[in-house]
N, C-alpha and C positions, 0 to 999 in steps of 0.2 A: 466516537472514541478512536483514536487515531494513536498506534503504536509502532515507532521504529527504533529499531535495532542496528550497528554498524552499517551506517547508512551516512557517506560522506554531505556536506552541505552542496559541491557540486556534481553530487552523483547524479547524470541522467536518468539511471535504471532506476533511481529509488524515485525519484520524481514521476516516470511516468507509471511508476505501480501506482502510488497514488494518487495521481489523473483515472486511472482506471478504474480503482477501488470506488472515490470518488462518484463518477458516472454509475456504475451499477448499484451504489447504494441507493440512488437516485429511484432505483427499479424495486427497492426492499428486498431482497438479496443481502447474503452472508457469504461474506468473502477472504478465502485466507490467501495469500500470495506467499511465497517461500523461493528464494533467488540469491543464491551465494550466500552471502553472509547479513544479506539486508530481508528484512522481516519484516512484512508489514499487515498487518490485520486493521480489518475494518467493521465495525460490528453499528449495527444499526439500531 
């Protein structure tokens, strides 16, 4: 389950939280990311 918040369609940063997010869900890991106004939780 994958949640964003004020996260433009060409936002680089929001993209690569979720490359990131992505990858370490990979690991089972629980991951919250928080960056300006884009918000992104990844929950496994």
């Amino acid at each position: 389950m994958i949640n964003k918040r004020g996260a433009d369609p060409g936002d680089k940063t929001a993209t690569r939280l979720v490359t990131v997010l992505a990858a370490v869900d990979r690991s089972g890991r629980q991951v919250r990311l928080v960056s300006g106004s884009v918000t992104v939780y990844e929950l496994r």
